[in-house]
C-alpha positions as CSV (number, residue, x, y, z in Angstrom):
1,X,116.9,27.7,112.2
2,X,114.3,26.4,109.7
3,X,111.2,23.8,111.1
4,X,113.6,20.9,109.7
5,X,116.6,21.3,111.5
6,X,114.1,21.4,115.0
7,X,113.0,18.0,114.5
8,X,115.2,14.9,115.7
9,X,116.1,12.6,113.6
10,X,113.6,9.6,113.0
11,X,115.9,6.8,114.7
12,X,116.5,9.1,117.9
13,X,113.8,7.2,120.6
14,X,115.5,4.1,119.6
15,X,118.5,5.3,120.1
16,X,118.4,6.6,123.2
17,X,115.7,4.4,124.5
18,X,119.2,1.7,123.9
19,X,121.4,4.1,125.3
20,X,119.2,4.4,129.2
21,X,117.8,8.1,128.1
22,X,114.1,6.7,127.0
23,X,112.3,9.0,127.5
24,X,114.6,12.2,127.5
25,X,113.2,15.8,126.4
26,X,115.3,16.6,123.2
27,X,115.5,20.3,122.1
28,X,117.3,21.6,118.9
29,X,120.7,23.5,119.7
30,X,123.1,25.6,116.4
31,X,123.6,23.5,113.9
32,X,126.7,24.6,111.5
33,X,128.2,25.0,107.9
34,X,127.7,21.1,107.4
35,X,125.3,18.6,107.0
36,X,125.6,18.1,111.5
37,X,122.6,19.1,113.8
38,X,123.1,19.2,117.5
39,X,120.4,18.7,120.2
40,X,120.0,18.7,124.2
41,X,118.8,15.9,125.9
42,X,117.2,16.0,129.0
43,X,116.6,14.0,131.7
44,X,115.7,14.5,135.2
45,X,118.7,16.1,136.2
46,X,121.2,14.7,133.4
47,X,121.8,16.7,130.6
48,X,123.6,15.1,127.3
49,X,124.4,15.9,123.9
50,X,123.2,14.5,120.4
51,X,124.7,14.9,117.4
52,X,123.0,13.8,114.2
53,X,125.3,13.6,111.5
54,X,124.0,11.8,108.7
55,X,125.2,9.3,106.6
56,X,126.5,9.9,103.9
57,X,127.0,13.1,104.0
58,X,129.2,12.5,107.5
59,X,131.0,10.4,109.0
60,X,131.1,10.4,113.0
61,X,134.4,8.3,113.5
62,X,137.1,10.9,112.6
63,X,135.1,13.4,116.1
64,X,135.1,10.0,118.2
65,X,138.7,9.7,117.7
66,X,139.7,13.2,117.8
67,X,137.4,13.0,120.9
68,X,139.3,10.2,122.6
69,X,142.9,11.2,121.7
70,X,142.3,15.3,123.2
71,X,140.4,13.6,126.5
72,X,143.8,11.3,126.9
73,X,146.4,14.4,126.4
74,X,144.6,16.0,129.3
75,X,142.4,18.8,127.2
76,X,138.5,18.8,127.7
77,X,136.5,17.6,124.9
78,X,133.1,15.7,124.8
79,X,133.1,12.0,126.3
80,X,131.2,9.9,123.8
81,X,128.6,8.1,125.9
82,X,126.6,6.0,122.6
83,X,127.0,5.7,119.4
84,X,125.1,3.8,116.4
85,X,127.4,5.1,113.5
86,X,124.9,2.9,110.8
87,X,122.5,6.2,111.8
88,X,124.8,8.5,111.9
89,X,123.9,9.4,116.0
90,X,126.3,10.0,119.1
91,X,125.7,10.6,122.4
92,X,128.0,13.3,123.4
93,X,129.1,15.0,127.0
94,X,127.0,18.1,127.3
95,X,129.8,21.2,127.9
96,X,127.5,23.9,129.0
97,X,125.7,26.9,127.7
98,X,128.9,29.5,128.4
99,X,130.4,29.9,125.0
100,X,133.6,31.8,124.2
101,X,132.0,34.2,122.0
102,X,129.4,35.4,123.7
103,X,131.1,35.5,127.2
104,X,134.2,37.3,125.7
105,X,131.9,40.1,123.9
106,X,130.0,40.0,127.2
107,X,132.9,41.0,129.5
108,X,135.2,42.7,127.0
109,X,137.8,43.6,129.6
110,X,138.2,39.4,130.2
111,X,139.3,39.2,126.6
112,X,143.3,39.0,127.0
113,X,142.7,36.4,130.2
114,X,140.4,34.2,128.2
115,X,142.8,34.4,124.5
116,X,146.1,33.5,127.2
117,X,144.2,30.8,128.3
118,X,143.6,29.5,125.0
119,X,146.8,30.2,123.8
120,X,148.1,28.1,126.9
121,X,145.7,24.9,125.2
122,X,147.8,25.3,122.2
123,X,151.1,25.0,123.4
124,X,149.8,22.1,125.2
125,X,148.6,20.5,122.5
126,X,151.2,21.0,120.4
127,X,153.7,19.5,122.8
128,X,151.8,16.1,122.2
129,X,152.7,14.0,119.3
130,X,149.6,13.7,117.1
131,X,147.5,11.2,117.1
132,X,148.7,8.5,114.6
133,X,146.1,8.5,110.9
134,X,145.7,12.2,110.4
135,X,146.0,13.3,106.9
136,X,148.8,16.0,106.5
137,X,147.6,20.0,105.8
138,X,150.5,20.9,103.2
139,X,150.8,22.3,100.2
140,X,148.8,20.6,97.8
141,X,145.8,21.3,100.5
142,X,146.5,24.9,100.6
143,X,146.5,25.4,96.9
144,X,143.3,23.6,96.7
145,X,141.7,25.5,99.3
146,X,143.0,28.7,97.8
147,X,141.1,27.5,94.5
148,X,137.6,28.1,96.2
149,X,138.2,31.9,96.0
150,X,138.8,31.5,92.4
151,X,136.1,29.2,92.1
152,X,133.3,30.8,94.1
153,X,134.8,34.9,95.0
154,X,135.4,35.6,91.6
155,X,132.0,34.7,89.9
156,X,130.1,36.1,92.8
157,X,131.4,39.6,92.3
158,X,131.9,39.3,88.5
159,X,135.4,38.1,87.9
160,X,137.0,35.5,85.7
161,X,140.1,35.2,87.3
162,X,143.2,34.0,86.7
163,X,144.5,30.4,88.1
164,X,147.7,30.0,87.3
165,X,148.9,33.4,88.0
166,X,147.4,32.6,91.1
167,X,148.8,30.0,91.9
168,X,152.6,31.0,91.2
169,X,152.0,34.0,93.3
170,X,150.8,31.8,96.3
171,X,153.5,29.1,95.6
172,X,156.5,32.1,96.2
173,X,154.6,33.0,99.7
174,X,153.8,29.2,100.9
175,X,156.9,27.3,99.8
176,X,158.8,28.5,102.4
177,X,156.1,28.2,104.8
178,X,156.4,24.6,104.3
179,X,159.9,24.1,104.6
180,X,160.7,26.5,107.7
181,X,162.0,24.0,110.3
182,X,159.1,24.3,112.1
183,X,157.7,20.7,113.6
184,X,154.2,19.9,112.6
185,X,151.6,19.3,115.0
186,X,148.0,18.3,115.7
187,X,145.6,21.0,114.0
188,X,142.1,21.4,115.4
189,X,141.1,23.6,112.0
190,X,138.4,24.8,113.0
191,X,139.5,26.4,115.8
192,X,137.7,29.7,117.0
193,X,135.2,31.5,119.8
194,X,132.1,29.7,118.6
195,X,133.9,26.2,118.9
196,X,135.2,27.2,122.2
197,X,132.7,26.4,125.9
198,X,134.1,27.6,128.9
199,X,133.4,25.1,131.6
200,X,131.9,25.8,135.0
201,X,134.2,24.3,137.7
202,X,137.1,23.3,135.7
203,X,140.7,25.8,136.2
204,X,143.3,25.9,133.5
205,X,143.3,24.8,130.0
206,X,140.5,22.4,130.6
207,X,138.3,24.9,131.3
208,X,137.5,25.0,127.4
209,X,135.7,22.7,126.3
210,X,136.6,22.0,122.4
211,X,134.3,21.2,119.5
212,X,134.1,20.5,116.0
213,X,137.3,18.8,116.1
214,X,136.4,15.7,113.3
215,X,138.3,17.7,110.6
216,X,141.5,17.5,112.3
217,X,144.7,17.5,110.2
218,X,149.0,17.4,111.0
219,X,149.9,20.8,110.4
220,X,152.2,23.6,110.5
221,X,152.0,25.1,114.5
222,X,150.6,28.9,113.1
223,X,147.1,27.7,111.5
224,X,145.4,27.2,114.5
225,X,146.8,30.2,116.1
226,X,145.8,32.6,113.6
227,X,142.8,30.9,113.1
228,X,141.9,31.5,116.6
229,X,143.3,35.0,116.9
230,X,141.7,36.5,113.1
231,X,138.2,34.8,114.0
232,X,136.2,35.4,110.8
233,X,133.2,35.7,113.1
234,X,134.4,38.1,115.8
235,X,137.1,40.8,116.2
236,X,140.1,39.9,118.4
237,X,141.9,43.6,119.9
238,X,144.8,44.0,117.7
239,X,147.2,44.3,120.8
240,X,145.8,41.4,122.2
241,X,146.5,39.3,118.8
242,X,150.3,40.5,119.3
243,X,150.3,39.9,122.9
244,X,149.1,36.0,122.3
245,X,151.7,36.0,119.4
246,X,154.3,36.6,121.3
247,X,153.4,34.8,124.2
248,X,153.4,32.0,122.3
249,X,156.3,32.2,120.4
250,X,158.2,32.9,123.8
251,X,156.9,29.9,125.3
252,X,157.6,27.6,122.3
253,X,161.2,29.2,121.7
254,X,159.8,30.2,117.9
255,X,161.4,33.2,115.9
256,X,160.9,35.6,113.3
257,X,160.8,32.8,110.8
258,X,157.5,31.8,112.7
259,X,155.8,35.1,112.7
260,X,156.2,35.6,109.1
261,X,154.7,31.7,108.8
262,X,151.9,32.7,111.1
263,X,151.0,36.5,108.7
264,X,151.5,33.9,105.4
265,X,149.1,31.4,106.8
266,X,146.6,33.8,107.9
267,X,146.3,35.0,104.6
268,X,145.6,31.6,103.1
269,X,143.1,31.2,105.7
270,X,141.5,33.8,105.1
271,X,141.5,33.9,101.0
272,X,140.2,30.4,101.8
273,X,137.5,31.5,104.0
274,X,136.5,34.4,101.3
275,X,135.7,31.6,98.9
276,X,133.8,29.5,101.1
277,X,131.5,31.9,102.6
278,X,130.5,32.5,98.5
279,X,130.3,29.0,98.4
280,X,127.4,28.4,101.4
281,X,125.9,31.3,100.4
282,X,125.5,30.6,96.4
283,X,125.2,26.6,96.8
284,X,124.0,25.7,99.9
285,X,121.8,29.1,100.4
286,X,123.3,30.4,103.9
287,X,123.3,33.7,102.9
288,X,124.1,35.4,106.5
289,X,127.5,34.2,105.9
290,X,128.0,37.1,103.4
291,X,127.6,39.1,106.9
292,X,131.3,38.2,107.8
293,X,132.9,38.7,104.3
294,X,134.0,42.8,105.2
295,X,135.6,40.9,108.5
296,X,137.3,38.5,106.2
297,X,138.3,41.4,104.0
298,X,139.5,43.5,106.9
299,X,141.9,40.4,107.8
300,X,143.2,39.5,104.3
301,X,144.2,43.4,103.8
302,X,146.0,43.2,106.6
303,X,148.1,40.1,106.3
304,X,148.6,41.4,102.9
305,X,150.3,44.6,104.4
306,X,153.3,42.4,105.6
307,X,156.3,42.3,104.5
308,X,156.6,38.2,103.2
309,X,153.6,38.7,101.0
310,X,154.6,40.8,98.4
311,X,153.8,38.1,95.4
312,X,150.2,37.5,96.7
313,X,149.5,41.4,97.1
314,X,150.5,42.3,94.1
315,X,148.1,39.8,92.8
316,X,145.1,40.9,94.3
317,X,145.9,44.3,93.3
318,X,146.3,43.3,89.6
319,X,142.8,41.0,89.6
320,X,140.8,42.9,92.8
321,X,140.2,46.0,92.1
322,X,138.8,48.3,95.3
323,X,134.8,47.7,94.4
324,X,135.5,43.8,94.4
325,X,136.7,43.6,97.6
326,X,134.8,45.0,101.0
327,X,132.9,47.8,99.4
328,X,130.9,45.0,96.8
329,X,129.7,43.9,100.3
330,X,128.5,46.6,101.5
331,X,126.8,47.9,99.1
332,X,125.6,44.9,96.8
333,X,124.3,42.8,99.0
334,X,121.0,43.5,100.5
């Protein structure tokens, strides 16, 4: 974390002088791919949140929502306890310290408990009408997500590569994603074990706290499972993936039209993911995202394996030969 990101922002005494924590200790906690910092505030024996997220590079309103409409459904997310959106600073519910992640790779033998549990938030969630003002994630957003591979994977590793081509191949895979029946629902996004707290005292699905909700989206039901279960930043057992798979399709009466949605979708994800990880590294100068890229690679060759994405793997095996793909990552970056 560099020396700027540790120091709060110039409006915070105000701020929570107005708020009743004048006076509060204020310590830097992760900040993340985006402009957002996150801090704990301290005071006597209350413990808060505060998220900076600057205007106008951010815009709070879409996590106060979000925030709101998951508290009233039942699910745990942060209660917003101030705001001064002219500043860009909230006031947030402090969830804890235990963090999905960490506890999971802590206690590997928890692992299937923990991903049933949040499997169980999902079906939950998705048996709520979504919130009304979310944007839809359909097509046209998958193919311009899918354009920040060609726009940031292939000139990293050397490649012109070809769009259209591209984007026929994709269109053959994803069209019938779009249209399978299935009925859209609220999609968190960014949904994986570093945006997941585990809450002391709390029993069944509220005993995750959610975060970084503000990008939500209407959906199709798969994204934020497979987001979830291939976590570009940790490795989920393969036999609990299938396990939460099928748990979920049991529970939500889905069939083998969903499964091939859910391999499809992970795909996009992750050819997505490939892109963006270029992108913060060669733009924004993260480079320990490269770290993740053989994950990333790992979960792309495998959705590739399946059966409904014949189109899309022949078109990485035209354009991405071997030494482009995991093995430039290995090797080329120091």
């Amino acid at each position: 974390m560099s020396i700027s990101h540790m120091i709060p922002p110039p409006a915070t005494d105000r701020f929570l002088t107005e708020s009743g924590w004048g006076g509060a200790l204020v310590v830097p906690l992760a900040g993340d791919a985006s402009f957002r910092r996150y801090f704990r505030v301290t005071l006597g024996l209350r413990n808060a949140v505060l998220m900076d997220a600057p205007p106008p590079h951010e815009d709070p309103r879409p996590f106060i929502k979000m925030a709101d409409y998951l508290t009233e459904i039942g699910l745990s997310a942060p209660r917003i306890l101030h705001s001064d959106l002219a500043v860009g600073l909230l006031l947030i519910e402090d969830l804890g310290d235990e963090r999905m992640r960490e506890a999971v790779d802590a206690d590997p033998g928890s692992e299937g408990h923990v991903y049933l549990g949040i499997v169980d938030l999902l079906i939950a969630l998705h048996r709520h009408a979504p919130p009304a003002g979310l944007r839809r994630h359909d097509m046209a957003n998958w193919r311009e997500e899918l354009d920040l591979f060609i726009d940031w994977y292939g000139p990293t590793v050397g490649l012109s590569l070809d769009r259209e081509s591209f984007h026929a191949a994709w269109q053959a895979v994803l069209a019938p994603i779009e249209q399978d029946g299935a009925e859209w629902v609220t999609e968190l996004r960014d949904f994986h074990a570093e945006n997941i707290m585990l809450i002391a005292g709390k029993t069944g699905i509220q005993h995750f706290g959610l975060l970084d909700f503000q990008d939500a989206r209407v959906g199709h039901p798969a994204y934020d499972l497979v987001s979830m279960l291939e976590d570009a930043r940790r490795d989920v057992t393969p036999s609990v993936e299938a396990d939460m798979l099928e748990h979920y399709m049991a529970a939500t009466g889905r069939d083998a039209c969903f499964a091939n949605s859910y391999w499809a979708l992970g795909a996009q994800r992750n050819t997505r993911i490939l892109g963006v990880f270029c992108r913060l590294w060669k733009r924004d100068g993260k480079a320990h995202y490269t770290a993740f890229q053989p994950r990333m690679w790992g979960l792309l060759e495998r959705n590739l394996a399946q059966p409904g994405l014949a189109t899309v793997r022949a078109w990485f095996d035209d354009h991405i030969p071997t030494e482009k793909r995991v093995v430039f990552w290995h090797e080329s970056i120091t």
